[in-house]
N, C-alpha and C positions, 0 to 999 in steps of 0.2 A: 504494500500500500504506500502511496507516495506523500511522505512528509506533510506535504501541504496540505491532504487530504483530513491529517490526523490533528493537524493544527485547528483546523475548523471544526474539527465533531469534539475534541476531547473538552473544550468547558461545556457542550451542550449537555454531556453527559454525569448521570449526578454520577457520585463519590460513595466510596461505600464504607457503610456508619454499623460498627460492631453493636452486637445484639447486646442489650443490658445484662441478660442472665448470660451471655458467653454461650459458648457452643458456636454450632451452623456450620455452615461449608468455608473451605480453605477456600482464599484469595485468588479470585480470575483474575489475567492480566487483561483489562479493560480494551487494550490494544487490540490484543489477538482474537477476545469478543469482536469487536468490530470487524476488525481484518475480515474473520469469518461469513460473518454478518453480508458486509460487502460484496463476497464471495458467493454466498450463495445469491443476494438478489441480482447481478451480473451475471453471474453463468447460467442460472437456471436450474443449478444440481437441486435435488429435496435434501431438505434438514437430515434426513436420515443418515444419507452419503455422505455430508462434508468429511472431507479429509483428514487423518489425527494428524496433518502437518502442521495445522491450525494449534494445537495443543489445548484445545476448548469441546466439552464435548458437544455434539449437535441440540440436545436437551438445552443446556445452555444456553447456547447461541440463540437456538428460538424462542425461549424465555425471554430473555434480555432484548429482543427486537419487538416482541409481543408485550412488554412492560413499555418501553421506548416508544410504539405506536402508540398504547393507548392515554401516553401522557403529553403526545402532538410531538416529541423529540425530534423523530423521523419526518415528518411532516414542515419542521421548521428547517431541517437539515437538506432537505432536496433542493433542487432549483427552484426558484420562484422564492425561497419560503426567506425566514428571519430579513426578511425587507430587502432582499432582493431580486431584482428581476432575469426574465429568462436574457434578456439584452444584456443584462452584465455579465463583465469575467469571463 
C-alpha cells in the first residue's frame, strides 16, 4: 500500500482503547487491517480467501471494515467524501 494512501486513512481511523477489566484479543497492526481491507475491495477476492501474507485474519479484516462502514469511516475515506471532490487530487 503506498505511503500516501496510509497517510490519509490512518487518523480516520479510531485507536484502540484497552478493555477496563483487561482480557480481549492481542493487538492488530491497524496497517495490515487496512492493507487487507484495500485488498480485498480492489481485487474482488471474498473475505474468506484473503491471503495470510496480510498477517490479519479474514474475520478481522471484515469486522473492522463492517465497524468502519457503519460509523461512515469508509464512506468519508472514498473519493468525493471528507470535503473533497471527484475533481480533486
Amino acid at each position: 500500500m503506498p505511503d500516501g494512501l496510509w497517510e490519509l486513512a490512518a487518523p480516520l481511523l479510531p485507536g484502540f482503547k484497552p478493555r477496563p477489566q483487561g482480557g480481549g484479543t492481542a493487538l492488530v497492526d491497524e496497517g495490515a487491517v487496512f492493507t487487507a481491507v484495500v485488498y480485498v475491495l480492489t481485487s474482488g477476492c471474498a473475505w474468506r480467501h484473503l491471503p495470510p501474507t496480510f498477517h490479519t485474519s479474514p474475520a478481522t479484516a471484515h469486522r473492522r471494515f463492517t465497524m468502519r462502514t457503519e460509523v461512515g469511516v469508509v464512506a468519508s475515506a472514498a473519493p468525493g467524501g471528507a470535503g473533497r471532490t471527484r475533481g480533486q487530487g
